[in-house]
N, C-alpha and C positions, 0 to 999 in steps of 0.2 A: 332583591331584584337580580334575573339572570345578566347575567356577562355573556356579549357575542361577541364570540371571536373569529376577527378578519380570517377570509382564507386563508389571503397571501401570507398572513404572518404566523397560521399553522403550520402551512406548509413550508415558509423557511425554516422554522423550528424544528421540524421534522427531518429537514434537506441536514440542517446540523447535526443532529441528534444521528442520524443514521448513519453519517460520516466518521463517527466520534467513534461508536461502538463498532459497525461491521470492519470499516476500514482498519482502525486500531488492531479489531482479533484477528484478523485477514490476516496482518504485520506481523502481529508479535509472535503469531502459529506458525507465520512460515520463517520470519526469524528463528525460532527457538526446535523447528524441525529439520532446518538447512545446516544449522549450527551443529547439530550432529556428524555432517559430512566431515568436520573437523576432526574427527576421531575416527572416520574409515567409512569408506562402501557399509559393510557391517552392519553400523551402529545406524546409521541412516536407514536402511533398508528396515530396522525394526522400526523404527519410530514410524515409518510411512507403513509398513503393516499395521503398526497400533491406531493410526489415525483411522485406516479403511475398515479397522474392527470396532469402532464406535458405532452402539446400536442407532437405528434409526442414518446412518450418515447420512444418505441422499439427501431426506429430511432437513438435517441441520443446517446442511448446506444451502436447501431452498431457501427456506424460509429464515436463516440465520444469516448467511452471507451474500447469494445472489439478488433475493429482491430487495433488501435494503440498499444495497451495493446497486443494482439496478436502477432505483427510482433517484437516489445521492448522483451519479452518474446521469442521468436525461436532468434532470432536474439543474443540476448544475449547468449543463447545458444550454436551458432558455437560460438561466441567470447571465452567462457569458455572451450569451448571441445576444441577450435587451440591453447589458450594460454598456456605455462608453467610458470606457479610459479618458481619463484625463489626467495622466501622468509626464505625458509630450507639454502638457499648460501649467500643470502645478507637479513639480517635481517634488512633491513630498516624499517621504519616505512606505508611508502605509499608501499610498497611493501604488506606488511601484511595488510594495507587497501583495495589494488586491490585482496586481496586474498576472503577476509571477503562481498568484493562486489558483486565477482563471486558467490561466495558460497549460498548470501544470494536471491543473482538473482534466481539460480537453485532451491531454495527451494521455493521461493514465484510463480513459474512457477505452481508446485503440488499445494503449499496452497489457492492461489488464483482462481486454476480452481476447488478444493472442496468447498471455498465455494460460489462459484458460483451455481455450482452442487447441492449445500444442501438448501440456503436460495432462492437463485434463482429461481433454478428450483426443488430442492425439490428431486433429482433424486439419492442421495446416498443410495444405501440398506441397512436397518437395523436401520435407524435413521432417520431425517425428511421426511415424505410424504406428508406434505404441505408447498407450498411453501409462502416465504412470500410476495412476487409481489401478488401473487391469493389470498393471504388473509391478506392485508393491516389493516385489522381493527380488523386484530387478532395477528398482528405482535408479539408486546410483548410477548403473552402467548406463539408465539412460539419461538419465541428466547430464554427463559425462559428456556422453556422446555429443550432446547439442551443444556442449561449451566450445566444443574443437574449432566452432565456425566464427571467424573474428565479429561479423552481424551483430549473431546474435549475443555474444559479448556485449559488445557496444551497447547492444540494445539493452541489455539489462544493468548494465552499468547507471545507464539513464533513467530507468523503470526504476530503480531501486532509489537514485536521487531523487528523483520529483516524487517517489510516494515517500519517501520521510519529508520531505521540504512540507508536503501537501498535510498531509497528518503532525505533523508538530507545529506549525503556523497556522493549522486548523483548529487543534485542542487550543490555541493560546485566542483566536478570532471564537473558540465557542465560551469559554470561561469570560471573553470581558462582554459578549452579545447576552450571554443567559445571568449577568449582573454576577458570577462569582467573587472575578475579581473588580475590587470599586476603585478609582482613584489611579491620579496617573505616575504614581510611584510604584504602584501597587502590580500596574500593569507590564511598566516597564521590566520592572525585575523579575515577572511573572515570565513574561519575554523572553528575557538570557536565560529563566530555566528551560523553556523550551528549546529552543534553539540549543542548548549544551545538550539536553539529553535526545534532542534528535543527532545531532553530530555522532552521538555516542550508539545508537542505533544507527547513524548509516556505517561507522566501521566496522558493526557485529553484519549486517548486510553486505559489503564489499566481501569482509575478511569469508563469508559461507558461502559467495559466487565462488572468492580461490580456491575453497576446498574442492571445487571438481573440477579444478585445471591444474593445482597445484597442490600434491598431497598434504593433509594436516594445514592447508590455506596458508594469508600470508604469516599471522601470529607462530605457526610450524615452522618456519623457515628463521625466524627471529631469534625465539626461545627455544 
């Protein structure tokens, strides 16, 4: 006999599922190509060459990162705007975690589509008019550039916190939702690994903001 399955509960599955992978590659690509900057303008400029020499890129980009990223972002959205908090009445713990998830979903909706808008396309007024897809082999100097302004600092200081908080309290809300892990021992400690290896990611994300304010970032200044 066929199995019908609920919308709602495709679609949150899907809402999961999209957040897990696009969001994840989104991270760990611009982790692991900012991380360069730690080693020079240089090294960074190739890497953002090599990325824009991926055949098909526009491609990938559609239909790999913006629309899944797109529908996890609106989608997240009704979930935030139906749900009520009730963390102000029961101060549990996961209570105040689904709070600090919604919260950090709505913000990274803005942050994520500015800077798409700035480095992407170059398209915010008053601050980048080049973008750096168009000018790979100038990347650095323009990323550089936009560090100089305390803002947008700040702003990315906070874009880089709430998307690990978001993605590592996510991966941990998708493994106990899709039954990975069973059991609340199982969960808990599933927990402290997330929560360490996001820590551990947001210092490779802080330490590749310093590299374009501060040559070799802060780990260069240590060792």
């Amino acid at each position: 006999m066929a199995v019908r399955l609920n919308k709602a509960f495709v679609l949150r599955k899907l809402f999961q599922l999209s957040g897990i992978v696009p969001l994840g590659a989104f991270l760990l690509e611009h982790f692991y190509t900012n991380s360069k900057a730690l080693a020079g303008a240089a090294a960074y400029n190739e890497s953002v060459v090599a990325l824009q020499g991926i055949p098909y890129v526009l491609l990938v980009e559609i239909f790999g990162i913006f629309l899944p990223l797109t529908f996890h972002a609106v989608y997240g959205l009704k979930i935030s705007l139906e749900a009520g908090p009730n963390n102000l009445n029961y101060g549990y713990a996961r209570n105040w975690l689904y709070t600090v998830q919604r919260v950090t979903g709505a913000f990274l909706f803005v942050f994520i589509l500015f800077h798409l808008l700035n480095f992407r396309f170059g398209l915010i007024p008053g601050l980048n008019t080049e973008a750096v897809a168009h000018h790979p082999d100038r990347a650095y100097e323009i990323v550089q550039r936009e560090m100089q302004l305390p803002w947008v600092v700040a702003l990315y200081v906070v874009g880089i916190t709430s998307t690990v908080w978001h993605f590592a309290h996510g991966t941990w809300l998708f493994l106990v939702d899709w039954g990975i892990v069973i059991g609340a021992r199982a969960q808990r400690y599933v927990g402290y690994a997330c929560f360490a290896a996001g820590a551990a990611l947001l210092a490779v994300g802080l330490n590749s903001l310093a590299a374009f304010i501060i040559p070799g970032g802060l780990t260069g200044q240590i060792f």
